[in-house]
C-alpha positions in Angstrom: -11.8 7.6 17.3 -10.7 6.2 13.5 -11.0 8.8 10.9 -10.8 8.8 7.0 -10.2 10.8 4.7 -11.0 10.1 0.7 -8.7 10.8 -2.3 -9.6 11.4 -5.6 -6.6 9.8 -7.7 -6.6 9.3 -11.5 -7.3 5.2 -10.9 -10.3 6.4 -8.6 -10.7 6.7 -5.1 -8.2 6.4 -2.3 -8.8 6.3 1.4 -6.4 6.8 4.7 -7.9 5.5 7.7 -6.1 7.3 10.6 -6.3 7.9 14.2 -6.3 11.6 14.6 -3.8 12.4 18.1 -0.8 11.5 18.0 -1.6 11.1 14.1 -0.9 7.4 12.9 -2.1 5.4 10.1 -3.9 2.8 10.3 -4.6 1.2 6.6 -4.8 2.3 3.3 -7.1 1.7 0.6 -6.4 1.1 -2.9 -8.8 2.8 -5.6 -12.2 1.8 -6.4 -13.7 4.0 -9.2 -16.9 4.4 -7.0 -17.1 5.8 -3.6 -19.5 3.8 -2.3 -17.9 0.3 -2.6 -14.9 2.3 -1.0 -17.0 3.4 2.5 -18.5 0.1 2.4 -14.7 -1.6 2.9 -14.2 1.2 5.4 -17.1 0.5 7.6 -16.2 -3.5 7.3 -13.1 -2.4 9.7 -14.9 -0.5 12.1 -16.8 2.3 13.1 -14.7 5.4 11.0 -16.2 8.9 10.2 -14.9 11.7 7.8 -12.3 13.7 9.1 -8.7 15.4 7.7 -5.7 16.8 9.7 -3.0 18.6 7.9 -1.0 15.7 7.7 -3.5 13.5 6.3 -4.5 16.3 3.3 0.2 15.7 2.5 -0.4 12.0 2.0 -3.9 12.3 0.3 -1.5 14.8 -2.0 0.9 12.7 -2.3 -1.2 9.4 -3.1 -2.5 11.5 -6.0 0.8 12.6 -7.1 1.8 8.6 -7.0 -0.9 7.9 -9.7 0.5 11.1 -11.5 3.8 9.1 -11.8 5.6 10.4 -9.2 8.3 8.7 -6.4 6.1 8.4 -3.1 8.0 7.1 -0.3 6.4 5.3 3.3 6.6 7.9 5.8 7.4 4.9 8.5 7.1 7.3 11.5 3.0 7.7 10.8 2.6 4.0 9.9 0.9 2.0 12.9 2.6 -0.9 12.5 1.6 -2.4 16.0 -0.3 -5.3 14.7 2.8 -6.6 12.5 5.2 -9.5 13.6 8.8 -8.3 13.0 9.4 -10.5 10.1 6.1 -9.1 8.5 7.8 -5.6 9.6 10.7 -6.6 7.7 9.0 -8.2 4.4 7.2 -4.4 4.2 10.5 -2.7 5.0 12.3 -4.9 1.7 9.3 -4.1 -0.1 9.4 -0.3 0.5 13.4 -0.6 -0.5 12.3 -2.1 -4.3 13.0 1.3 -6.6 10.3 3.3 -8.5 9.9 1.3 -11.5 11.1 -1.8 -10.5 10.4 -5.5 -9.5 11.2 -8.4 -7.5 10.3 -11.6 -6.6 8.7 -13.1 -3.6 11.4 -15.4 -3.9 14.4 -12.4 -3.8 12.7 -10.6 -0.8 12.4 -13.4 1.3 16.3 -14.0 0.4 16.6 -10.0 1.4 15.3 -10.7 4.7 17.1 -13.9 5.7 14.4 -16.2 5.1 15.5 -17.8 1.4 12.8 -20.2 1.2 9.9 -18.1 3.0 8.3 -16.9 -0.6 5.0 -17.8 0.7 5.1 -16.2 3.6 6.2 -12.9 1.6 3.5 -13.6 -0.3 1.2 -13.5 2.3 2.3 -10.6 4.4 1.8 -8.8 1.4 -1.5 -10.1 0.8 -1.9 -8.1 4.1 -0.3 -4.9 3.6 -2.6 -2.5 5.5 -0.3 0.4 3.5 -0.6 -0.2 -0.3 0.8 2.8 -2.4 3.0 3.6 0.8 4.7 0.3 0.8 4.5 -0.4 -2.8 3.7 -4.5 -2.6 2.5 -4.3 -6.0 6.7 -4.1 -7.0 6.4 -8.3 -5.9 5.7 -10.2 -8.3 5.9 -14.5 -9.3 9.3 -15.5 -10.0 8.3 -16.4 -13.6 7.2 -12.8 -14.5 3.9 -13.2 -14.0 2.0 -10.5 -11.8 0.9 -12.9 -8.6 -1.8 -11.6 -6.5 -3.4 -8.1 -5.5 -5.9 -7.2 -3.1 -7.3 -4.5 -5.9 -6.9 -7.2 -8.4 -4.0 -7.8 -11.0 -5.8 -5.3 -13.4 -4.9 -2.7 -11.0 -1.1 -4.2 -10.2 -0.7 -4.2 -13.8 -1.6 -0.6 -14.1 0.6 0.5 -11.4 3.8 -0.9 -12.6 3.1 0.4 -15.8 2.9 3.7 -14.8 5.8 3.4 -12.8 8.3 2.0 -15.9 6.4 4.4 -17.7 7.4 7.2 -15.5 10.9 5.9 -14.6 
């Protein structure tokens, strides 16, 4: 059965969506002020109920720590990354390896992973990134500076890196 937990964060609410034993993590939302619109994007994936383990209380921790300012880092073992081609693997693998604080462009990660002129298809695996916060896909951004897209909007990406440079 597919759990979630909730986290109150200073941007709103956060949710892990996890399967309980073995533990492993199946998406992560990004944080809507109001908990209703957040259940409502849970529900759209599937049948999910409440639930916690002790490792899912860390992450919730530690997801609220991230929009504290601090370093938060993928924990890959608990990420299920099943449904993920291996270059997707390895676009969210160069995208976890961008430093607190800074950027890069779809352009330089698609270079990182061997595939110079696969932007777009950065682009859109990141799009995709069941694990935003963990695998911090709001550290790609346009090669001309400007944000790009964001599933929780470019008001939100903004934010983020803000906090980060702020922070850094």
């Amino acid at each position: 059965m597919i759990s979630y937990h909730l986290c109150p964060t200073a941007f709103g609410y956060a949710a892990i969506l996890f399967e309980a034993d073995p533990f492993l993590v199946k998406r992560i939302f990004l944080p809507h002020l109001r908990k209703s619109v957040l259940k409502k994007r849970i529900q759209r994936t599937g049948p999910a109920k409440p639930g916690h383990t002790p490792v899912v209380l860390n992450m919730c921790k530690d997801i609220r720590a991230y929009f504290e300012g601090a370093l938060i880092k993928a924990p890959w073992r608990f990420l299920d990354l099943s449904g993920l081609t291996p270059l997707q693997r390895s676009v969210l693998r160069a995208a976890a390896s961008v430093p607190h604080g800074e950027v890069r462009s779809y352009g330089q990660i698609a270079a990182q992973i061997g595939h110079p002129r696969a932007s777009r298809f950065v682009g859109t695996t990141l799009a995709r990134n069941p694990f935003p916060i963990l695998i911090p896909c709001h550290r790609i951004i346009r090669a001309d500076g400007s944000p790009g897209g964001f599933y929780g909007g470019t008001g939100l990406k903004k934010r983020m890196l803000l906090l980060e440079k702020e922070k850094s």
